[in-house]
N, CA, C and O atoms as CSV, one atom per row, in Angstrom:
chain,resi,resn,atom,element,x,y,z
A,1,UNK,N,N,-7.882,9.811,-2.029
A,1,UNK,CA,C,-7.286,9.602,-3.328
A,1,UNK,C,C,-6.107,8.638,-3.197
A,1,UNK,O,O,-5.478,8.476,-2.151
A,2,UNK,N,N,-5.818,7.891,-4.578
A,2,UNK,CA,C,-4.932,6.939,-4.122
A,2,UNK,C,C,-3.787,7.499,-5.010
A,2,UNK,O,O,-3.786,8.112,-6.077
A,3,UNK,N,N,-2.762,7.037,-4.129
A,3,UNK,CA,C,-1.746,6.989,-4.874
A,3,UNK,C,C,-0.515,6.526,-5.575
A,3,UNK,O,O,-0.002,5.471,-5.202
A,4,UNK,N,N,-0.062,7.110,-6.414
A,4,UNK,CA,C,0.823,5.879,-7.754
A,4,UNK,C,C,2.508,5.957,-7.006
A,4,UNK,O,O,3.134,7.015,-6.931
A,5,UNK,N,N,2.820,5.163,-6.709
A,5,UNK,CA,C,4.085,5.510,-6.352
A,5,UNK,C,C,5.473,4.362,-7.354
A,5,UNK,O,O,5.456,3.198,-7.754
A,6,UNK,N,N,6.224,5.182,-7.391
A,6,UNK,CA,C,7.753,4.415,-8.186
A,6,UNK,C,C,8.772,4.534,-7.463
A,6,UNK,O,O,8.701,5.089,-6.366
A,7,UNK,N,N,9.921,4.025,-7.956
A,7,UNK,CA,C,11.177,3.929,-7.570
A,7,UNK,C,C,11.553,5.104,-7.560
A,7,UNK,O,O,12.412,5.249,-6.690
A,8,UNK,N,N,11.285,6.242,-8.229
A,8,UNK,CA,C,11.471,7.573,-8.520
A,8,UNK,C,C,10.861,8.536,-7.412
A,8,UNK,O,O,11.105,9.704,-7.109
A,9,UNK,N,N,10.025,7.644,-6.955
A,9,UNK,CA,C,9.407,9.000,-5.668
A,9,UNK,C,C,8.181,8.149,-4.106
A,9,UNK,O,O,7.122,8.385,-3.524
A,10,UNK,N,N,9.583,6.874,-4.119
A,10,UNK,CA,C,8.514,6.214,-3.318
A,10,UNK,C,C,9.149,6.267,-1.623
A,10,UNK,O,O,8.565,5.755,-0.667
A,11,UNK,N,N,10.504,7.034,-1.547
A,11,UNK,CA,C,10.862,7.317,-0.424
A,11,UNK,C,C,10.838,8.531,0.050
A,11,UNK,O,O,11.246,8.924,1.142
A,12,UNK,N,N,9.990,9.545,-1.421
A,12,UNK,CA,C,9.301,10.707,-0.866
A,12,UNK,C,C,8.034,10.664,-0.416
A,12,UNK,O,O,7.622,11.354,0.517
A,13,UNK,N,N,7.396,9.894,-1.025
A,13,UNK,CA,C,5.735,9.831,-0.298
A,13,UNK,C,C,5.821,8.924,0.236
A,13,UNK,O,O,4.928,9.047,1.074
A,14,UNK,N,N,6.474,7.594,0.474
A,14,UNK,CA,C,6.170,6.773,1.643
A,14,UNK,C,C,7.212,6.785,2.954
A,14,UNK,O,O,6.824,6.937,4.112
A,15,UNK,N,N,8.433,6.619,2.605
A,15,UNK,CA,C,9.173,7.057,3.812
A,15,UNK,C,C,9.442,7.759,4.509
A,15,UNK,O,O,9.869,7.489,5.632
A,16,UNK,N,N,9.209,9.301,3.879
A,16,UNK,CA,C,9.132,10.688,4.155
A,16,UNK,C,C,8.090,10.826,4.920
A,16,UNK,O,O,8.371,11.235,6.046
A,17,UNK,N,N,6.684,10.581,4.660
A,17,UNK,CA,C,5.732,11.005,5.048
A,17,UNK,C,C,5.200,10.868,6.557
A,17,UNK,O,O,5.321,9.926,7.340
A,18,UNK,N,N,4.573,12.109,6.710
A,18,UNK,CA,C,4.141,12.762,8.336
A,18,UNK,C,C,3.496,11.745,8.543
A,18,UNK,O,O,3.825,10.981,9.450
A,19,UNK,N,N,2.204,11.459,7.576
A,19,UNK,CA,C,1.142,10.357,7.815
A,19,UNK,C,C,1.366,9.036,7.881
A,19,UNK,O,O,2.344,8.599,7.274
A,20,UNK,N,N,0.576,8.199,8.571
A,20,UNK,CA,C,0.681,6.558,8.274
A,20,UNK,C,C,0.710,6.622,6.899
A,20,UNK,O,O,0.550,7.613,6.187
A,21,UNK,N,N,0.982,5.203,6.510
A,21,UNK,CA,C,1.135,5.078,4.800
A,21,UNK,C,C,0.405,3.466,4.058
A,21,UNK,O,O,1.258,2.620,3.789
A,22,UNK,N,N,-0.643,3.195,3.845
A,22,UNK,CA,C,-0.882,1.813,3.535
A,22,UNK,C,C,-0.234,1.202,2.117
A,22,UNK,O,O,-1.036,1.223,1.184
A,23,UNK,N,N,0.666,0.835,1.905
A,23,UNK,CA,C,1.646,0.462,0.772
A,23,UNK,C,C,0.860,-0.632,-0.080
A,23,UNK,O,O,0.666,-1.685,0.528
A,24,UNK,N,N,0.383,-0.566,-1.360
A,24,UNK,CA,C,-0.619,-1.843,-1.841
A,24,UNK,C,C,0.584,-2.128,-3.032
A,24,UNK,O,O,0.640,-1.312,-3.953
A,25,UNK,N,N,1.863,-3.653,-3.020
A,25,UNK,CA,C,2.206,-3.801,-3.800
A,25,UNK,C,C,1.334,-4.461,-4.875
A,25,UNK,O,O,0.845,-5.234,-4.051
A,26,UNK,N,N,0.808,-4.765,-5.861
A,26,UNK,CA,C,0.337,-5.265,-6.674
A,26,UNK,C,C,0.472,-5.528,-8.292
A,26,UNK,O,O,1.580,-5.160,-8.683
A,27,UNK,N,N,-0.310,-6.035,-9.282
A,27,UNK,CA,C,0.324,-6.310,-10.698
A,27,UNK,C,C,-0.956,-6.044,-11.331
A,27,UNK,O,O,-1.993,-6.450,-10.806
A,28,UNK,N,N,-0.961,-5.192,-12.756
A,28,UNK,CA,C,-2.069,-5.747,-13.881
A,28,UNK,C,C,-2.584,-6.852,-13.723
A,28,UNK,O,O,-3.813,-6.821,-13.659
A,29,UNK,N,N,-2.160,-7.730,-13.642
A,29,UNK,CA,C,-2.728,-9.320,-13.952
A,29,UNK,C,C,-3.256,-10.079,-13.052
A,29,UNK,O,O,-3.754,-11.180,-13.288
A,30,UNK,N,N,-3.158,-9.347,-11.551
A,30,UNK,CA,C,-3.260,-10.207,-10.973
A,30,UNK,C,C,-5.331,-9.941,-10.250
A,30,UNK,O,O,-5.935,-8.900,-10.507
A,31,UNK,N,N,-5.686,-10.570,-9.799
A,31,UNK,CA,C,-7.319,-10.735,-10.047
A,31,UNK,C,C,-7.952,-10.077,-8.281
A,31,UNK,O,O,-8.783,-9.293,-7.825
A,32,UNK,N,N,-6.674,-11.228,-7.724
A,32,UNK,CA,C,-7.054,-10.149,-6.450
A,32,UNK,C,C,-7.077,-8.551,-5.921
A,32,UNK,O,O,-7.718,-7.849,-5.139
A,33,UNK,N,N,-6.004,-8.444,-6.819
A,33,UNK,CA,C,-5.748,-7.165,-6.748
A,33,UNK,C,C,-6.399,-6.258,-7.355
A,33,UNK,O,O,-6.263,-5.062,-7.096
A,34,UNK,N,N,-7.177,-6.714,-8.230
A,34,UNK,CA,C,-8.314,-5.530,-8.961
A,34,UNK,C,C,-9.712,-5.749,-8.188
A,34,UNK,O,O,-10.567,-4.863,-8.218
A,35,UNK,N,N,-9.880,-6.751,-7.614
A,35,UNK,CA,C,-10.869,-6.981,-6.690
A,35,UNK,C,C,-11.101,-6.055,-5.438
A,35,UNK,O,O,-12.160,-5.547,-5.070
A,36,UNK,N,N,-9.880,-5.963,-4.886
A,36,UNK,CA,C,-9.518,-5.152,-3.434
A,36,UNK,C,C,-9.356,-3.640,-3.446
A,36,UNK,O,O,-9.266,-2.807,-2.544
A,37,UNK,N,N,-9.349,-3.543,-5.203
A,37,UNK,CA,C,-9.467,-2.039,-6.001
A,37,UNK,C,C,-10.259,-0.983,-5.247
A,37,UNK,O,O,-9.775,-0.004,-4.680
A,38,UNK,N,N,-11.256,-1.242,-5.302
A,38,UNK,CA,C,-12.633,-0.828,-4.704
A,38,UNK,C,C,-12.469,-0.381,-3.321
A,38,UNK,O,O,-12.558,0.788,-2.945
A,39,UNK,N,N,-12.175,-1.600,-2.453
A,39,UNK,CA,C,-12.203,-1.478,-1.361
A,39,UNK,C,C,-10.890,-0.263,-0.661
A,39,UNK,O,O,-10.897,0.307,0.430
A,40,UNK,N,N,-9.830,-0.193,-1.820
A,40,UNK,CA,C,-8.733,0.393,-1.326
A,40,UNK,C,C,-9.546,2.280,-1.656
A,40,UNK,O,O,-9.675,3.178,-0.824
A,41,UNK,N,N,-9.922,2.291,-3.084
A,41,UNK,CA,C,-10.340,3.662,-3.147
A,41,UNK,C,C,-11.420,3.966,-1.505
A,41,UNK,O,O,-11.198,4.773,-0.603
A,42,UNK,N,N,-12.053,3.415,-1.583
A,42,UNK,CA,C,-13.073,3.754,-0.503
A,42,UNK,C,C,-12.293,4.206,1.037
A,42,UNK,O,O,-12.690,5.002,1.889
A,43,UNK,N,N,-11.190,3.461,1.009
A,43,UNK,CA,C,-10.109,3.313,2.178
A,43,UNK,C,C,-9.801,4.865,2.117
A,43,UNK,O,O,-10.083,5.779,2.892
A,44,UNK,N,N,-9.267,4.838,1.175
A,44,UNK,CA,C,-8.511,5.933,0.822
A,44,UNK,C,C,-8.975,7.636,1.142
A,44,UNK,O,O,-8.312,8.548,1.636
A,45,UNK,N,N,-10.295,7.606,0.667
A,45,UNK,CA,C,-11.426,8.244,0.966
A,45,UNK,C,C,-11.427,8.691,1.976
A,45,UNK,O,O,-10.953,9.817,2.123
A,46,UNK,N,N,-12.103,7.791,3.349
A,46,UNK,CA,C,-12.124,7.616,4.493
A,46,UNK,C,C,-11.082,8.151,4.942
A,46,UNK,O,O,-11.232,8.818,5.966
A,47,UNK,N,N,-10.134,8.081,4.539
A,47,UNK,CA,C,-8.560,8.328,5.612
A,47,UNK,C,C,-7.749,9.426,5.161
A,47,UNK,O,O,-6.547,9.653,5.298
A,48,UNK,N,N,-8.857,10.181,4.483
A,48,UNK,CA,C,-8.416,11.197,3.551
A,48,UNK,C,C,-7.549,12.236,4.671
A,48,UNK,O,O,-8.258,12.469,5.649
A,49,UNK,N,N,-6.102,12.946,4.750
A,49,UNK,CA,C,-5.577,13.829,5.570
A,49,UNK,C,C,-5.655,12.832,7.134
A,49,UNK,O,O,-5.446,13.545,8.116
A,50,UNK,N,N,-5.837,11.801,7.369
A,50,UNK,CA,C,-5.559,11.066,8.142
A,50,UNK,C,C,-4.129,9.534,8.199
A,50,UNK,O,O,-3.424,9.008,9.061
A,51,UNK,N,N,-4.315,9.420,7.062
A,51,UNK,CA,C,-3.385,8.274,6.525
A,51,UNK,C,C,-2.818,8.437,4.781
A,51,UNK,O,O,-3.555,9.060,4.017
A,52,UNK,N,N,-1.669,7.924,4.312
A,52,UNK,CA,C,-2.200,7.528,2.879
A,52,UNK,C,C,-2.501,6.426,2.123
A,52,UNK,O,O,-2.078,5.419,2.691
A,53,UNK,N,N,-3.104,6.155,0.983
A,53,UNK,CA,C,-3.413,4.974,0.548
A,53,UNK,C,C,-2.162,4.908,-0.573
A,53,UNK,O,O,-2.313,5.595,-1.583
A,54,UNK,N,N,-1.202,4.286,-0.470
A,54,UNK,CA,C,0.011,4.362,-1.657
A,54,UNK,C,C,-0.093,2.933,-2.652
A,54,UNK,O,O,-0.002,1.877,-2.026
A,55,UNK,N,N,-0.246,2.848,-3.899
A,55,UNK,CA,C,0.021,1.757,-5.046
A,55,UNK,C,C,0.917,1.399,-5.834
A,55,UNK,O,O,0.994,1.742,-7.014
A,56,UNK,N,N,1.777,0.575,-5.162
A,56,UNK,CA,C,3.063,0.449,-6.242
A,56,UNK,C,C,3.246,-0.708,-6.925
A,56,UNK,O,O,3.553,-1.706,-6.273
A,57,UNK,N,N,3.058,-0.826,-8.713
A,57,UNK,CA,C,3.328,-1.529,-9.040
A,57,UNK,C,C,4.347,-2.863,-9.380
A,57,UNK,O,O,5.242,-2.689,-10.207
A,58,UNK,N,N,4.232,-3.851,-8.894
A,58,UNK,CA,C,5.278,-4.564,-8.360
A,58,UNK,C,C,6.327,-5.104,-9.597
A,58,UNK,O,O,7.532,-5.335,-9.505
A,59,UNK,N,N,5.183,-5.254,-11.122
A,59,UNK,CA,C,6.225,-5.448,-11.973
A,59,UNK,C,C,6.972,-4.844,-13.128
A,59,UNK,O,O,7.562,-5.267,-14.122
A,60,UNK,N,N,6.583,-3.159,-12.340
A,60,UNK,CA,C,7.109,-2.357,-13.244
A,60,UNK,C,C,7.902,-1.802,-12.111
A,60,UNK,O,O,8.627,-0.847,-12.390
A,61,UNK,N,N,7.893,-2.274,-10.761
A,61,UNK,CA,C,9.257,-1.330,-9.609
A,61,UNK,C,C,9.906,-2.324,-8.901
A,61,UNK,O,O,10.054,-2.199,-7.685
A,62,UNK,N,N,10.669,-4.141,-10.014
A,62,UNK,CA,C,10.984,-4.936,-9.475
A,62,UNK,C,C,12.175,-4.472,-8.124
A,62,UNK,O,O,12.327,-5.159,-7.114
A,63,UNK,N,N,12.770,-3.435,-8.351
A,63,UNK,CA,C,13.956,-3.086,-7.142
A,63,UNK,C,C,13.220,-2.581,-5.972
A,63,UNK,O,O,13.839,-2.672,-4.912
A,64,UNK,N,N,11.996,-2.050,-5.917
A,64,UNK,CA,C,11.133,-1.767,-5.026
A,64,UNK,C,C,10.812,-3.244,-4.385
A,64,UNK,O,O,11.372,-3.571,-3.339
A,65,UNK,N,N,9.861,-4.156,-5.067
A,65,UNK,CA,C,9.560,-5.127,-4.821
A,65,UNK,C,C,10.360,-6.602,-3.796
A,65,UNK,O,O,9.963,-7.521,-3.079
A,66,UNK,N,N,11.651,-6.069,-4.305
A,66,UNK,CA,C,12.774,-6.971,-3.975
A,66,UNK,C,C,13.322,-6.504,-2.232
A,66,UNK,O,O,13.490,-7.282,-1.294
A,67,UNK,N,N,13.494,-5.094,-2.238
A,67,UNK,CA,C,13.406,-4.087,-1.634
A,67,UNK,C,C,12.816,-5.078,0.002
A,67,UNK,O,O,13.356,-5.686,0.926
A,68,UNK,N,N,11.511,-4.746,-0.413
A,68,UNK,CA,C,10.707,-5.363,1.135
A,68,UNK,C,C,10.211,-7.148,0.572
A,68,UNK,O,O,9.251,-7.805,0.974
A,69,UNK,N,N,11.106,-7.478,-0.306
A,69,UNK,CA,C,10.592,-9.027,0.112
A,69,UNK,C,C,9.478,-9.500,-0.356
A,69,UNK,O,O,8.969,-10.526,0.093
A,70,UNK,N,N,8.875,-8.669,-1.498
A,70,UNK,CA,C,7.446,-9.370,-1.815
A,70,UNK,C,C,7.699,-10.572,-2.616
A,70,UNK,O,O,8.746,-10.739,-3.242
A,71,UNK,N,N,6.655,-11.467,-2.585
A,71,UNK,CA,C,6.538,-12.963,-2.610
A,71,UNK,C,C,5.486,-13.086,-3.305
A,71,UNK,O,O,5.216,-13.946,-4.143
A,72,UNK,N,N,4.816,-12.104,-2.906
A,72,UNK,CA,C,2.754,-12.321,-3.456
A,72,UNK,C,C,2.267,-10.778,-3.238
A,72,UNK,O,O,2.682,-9.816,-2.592
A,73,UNK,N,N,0.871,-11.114,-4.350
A,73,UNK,CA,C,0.496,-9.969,-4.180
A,73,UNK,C,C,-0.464,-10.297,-4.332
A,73,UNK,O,O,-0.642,-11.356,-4.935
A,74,UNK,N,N,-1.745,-9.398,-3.765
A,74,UNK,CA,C,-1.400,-8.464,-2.863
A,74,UNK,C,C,-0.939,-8.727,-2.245
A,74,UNK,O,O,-1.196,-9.762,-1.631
A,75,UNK,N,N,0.547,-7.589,-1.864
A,75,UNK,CA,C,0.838,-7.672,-0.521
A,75,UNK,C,C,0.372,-6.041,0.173
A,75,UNK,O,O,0.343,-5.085,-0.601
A,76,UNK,N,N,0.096,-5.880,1.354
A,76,UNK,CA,C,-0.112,-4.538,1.859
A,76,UNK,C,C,0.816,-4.305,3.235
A,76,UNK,O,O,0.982,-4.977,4.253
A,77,UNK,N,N,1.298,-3.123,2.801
A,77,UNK,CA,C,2.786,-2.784,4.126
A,77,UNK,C,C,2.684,-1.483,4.532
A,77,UNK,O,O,2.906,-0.551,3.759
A,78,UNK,N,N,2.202,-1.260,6.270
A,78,UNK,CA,C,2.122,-0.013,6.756
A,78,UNK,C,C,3.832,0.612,7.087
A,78,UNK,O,O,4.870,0.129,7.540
A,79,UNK,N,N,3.497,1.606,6.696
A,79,UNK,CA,C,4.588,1.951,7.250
A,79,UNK,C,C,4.447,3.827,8.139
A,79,UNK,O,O,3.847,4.802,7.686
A,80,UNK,N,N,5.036,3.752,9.115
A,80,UNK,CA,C,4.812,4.955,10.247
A,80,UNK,C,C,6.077,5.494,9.869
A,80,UNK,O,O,6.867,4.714,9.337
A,81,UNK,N,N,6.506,6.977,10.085
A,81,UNK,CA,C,7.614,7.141,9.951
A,81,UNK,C,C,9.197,6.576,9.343
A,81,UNK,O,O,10.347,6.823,9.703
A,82,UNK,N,N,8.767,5.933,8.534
A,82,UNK,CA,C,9.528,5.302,7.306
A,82,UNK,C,C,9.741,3.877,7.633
A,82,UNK,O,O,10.447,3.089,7.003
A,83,UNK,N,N,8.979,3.618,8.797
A,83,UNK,CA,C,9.654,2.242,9.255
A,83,UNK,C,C,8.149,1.540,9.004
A,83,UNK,O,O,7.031,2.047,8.913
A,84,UNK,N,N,8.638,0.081,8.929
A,84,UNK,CA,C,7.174,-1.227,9.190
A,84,UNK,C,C,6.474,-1.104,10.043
A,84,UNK,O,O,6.831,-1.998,10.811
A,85,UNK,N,N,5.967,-0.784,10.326
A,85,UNK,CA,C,4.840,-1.287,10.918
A,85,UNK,C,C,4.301,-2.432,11.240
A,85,UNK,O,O,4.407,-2.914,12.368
A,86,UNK,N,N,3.524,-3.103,10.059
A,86,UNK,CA,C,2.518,-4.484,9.811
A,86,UNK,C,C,2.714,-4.613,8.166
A,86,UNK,O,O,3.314,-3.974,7.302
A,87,UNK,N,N,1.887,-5.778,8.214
A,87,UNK,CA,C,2.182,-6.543,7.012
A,87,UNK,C,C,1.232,-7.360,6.944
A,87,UNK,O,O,0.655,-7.823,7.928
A,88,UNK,N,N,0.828,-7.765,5.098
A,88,UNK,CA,C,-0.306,-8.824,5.378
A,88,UNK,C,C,-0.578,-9.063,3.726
A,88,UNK,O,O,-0.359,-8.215,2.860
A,89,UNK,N,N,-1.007,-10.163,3.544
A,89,UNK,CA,C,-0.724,-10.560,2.144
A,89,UNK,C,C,-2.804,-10.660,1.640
A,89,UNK,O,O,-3.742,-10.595,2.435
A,90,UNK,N,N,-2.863,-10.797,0.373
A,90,UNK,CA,C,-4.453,-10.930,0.240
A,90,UNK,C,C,-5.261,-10.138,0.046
A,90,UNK,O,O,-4.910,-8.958,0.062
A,91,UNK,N,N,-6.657,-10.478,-0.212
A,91,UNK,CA,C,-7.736,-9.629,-0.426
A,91,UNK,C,C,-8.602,-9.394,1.341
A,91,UNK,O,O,-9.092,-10.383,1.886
A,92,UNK,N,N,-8.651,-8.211,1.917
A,92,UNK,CA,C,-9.059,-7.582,3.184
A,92,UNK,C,C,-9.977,-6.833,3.218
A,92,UNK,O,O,-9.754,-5.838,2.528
A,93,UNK,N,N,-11.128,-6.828,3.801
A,93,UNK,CA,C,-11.863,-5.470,3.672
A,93,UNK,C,C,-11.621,-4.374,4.172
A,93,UNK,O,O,-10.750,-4.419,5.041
A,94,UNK,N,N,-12.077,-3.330,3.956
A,94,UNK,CA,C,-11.979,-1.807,4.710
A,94,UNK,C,C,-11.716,-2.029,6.279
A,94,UNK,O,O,-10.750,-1.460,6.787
A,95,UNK,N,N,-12.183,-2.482,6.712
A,95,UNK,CA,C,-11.887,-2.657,8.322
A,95,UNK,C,C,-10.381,-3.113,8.424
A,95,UNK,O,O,-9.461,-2.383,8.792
A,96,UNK,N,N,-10.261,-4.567,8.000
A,96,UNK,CA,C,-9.165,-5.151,8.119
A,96,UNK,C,C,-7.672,-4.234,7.954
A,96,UNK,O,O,-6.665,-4.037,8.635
A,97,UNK,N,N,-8.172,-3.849,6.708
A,97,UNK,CA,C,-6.902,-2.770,6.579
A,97,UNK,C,C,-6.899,-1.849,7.056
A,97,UNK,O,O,-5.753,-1.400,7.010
A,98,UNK,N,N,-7.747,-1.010,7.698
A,98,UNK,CA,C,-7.837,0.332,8.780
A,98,UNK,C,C,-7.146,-0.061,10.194
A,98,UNK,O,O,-6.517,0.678,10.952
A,99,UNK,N,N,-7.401,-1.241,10.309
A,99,UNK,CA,C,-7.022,-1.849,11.590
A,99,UNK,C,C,-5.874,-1.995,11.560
A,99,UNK,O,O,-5.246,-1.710,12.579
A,100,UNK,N,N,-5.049,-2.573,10.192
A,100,UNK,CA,C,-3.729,-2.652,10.224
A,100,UNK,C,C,-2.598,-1.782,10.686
A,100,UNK,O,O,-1.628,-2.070,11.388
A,101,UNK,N,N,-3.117,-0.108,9.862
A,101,UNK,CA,C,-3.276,1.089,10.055
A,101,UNK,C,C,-2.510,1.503,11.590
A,101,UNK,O,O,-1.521,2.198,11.823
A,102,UNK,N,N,-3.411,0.771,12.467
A,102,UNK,CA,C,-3.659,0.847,14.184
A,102,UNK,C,C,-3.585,2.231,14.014
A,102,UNK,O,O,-2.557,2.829,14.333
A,103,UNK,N,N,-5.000,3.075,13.336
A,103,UNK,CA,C,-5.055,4.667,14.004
A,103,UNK,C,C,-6.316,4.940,15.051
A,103,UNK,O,O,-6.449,6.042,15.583
């Protein structure tokens, strides 16, 4: 399952969290990002109690956004124990982003 994250609760489920975390900043509008839709639920799925799949909208959580530097979106940002991990901008398939993951 994926999940919605805000400024309101995004350093409880992403920084907090036991699990890896795949961070998908993204926008309504933007084309790649509804494209990679798919591929992220399926992710998500897969990595169910293994990782999480987190979605934060970039132009409704501009202090989030500003936060880690996004430029473009998609952008996707692992993060382990509240810290970076990896990073990577674009449309990726299931592999690509599992790999990012490194589980």
């Amino acid at each position: 399952m994926i999940i919605h994250a805000d400024k309101s609760n995004f350093d409880t489920i992403v920084l907090k969290s036991e699990l890896p975390v795949l961070v998908d900043f993204w926008a309504p509008w933007c084309r790649p990002c509804q494209t990679v839709l798919p591929v992220l639920e399926a992710l998500s799925r897969d990595l169910d109690g293994i990782a999480k799949v987190v979605k934060v909208n970039a132009d409704e959580n501009p202090t989030l956004a500003a936060r880690y530097k996004i430029m473009s979106i998609p952008t996707f940002i692992v993060f382990k124990n509240g810290e970076i991990t990896n990073q990577t901008i674009g449309i990726h398939t299931k592999d690509n982003l599992k790999k990012l993951l490194e589980l």
